[in-house]
C-alpha positions in Angstrom: -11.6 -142.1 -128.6 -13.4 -144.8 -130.4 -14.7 -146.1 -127.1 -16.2 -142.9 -126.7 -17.5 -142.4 -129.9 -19.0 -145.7 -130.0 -20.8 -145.2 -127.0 -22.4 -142.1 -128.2 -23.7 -143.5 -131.4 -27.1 -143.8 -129.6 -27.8 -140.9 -127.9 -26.7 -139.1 -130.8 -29.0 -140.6 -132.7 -32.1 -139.9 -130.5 -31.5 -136.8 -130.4 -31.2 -136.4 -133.6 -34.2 -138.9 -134.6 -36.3 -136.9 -132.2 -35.1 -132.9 -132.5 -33.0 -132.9 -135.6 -29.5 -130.9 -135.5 -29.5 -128.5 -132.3 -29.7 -125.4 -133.0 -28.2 -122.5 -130.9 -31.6 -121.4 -130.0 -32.5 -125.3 -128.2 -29.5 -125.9 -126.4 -26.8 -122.7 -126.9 -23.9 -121.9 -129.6 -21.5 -124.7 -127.8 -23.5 -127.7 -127.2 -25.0 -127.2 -130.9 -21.5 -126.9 -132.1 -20.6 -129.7 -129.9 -23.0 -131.6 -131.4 -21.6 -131.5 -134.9 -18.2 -132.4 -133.3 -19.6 -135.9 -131.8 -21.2 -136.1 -135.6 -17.8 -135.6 -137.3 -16.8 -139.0 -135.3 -20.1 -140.9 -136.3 -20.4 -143.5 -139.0 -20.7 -141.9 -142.7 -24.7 -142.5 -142.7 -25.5 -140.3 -139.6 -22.9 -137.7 -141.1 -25.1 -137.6 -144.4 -28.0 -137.7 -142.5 -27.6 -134.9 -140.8 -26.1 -132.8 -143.6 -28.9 -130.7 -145.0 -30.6 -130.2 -142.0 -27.7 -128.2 -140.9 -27.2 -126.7 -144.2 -30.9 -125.0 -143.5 -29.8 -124.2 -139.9 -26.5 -122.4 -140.9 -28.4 -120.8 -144.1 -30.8 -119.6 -140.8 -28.1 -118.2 -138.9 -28.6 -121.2 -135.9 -25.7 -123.5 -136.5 -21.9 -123.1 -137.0 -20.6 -122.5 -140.4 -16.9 -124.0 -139.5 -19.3 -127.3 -138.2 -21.1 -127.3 -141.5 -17.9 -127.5 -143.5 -16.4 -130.0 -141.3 -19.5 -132.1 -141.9 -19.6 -131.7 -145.7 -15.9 -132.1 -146.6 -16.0 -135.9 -144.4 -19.4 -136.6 -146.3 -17.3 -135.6 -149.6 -14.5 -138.3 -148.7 -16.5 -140.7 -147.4 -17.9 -140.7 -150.5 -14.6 -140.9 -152.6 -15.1 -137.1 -153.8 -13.0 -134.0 -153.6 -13.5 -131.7 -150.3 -15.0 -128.1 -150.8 -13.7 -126.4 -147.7 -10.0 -127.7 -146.9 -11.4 -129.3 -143.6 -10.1 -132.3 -144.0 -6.9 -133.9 -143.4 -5.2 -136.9 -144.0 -2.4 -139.5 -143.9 -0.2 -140.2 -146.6 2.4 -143.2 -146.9 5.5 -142.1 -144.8 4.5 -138.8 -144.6 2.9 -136.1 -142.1 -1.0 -134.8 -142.6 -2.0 -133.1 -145.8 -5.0 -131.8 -147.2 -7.0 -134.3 -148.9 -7.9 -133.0 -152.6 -10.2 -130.3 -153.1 -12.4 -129.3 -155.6 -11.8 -125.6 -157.4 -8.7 -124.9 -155.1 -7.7 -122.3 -156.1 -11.2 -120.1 -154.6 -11.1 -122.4 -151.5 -9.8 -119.2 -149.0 -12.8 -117.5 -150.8 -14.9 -120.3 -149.7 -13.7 -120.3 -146.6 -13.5 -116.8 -145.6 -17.7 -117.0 -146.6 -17.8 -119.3 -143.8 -16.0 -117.3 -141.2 -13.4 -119.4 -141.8 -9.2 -119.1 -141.3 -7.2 -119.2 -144.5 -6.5 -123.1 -145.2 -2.6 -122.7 -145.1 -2.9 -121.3 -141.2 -5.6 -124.0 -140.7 -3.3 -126.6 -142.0 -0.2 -125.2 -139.7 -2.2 -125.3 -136.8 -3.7 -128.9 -137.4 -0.2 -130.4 -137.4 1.2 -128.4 -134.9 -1.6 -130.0 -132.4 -1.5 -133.8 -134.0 2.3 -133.9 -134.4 1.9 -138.0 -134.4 -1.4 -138.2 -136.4 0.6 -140.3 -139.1 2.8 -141.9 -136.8 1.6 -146.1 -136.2 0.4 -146.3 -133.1 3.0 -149.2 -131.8 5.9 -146.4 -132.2 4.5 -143.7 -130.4 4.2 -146.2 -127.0 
């Protein structure tokens, strides 16, 4: 997966230098999603880059909500801070995936249900159902 996101990096970028985010209206509701996708995987510049022009596009009703918070919460920890939105998972020591903190917690299903979103317990099941060996070293799952 690196590979591929490294090889990306650049027409990423041009399309992003040149057009800005896609919206649903340029290229259709799953290449602009997809686009955010490829973004999630992109170093923490482009991710912040890219941020409030797809706040304006969701806020116009021409990019995914679920994208937008997938974006924000990684621009929240790459910065060190507290997700928003439950989005984001991580590793601890020893231990399976778990939600990295989040701000106000206890009004995050509010939050996300504003977004269209699942309630972050299901979201949680269902991310470690599919990444069973997220956490697992990579020499022991050979």
């Amino acid at each position: 997966m690196l590979t591929v996101d490294r090889r990306i990096t650049g027409p990423l970028k041009a399309i992003f230098d040149r057009y800005g985010v896609p919206t649903y209206d340029m290229v259709g509701v799953q290449a602009a999603q997809d686009f955010l996708v490829m973004v999630q995987h992109q170093s923490p510049e482009l991710r912040r880059a890219v941020l409030p022009q797809l706040k304006a596009k969701v806020d116009a009703g021409q990019a995914d909500p679920a994208g937008y918070a997938m974006v924000y919460d990684r621009t929240q920890r790459d910065l060190g801070k507290n997700q928003l939105y439950g989005e984001q998972l991580e590793c601890a020591t020893g231990k399976a995936l778990s939600l990295a903190p989040i701000d106000d917690e206890a009004n995050v299903n509010r939050r996300r249900a504003e977004l269209g979103l699942m309630r972050v317990e299901l979201y949680t099941r269902i991310v470690r159902l599919r990444s069973p060996d997220m956490c697992t070293p990579r020499a022991s799952r050979e």
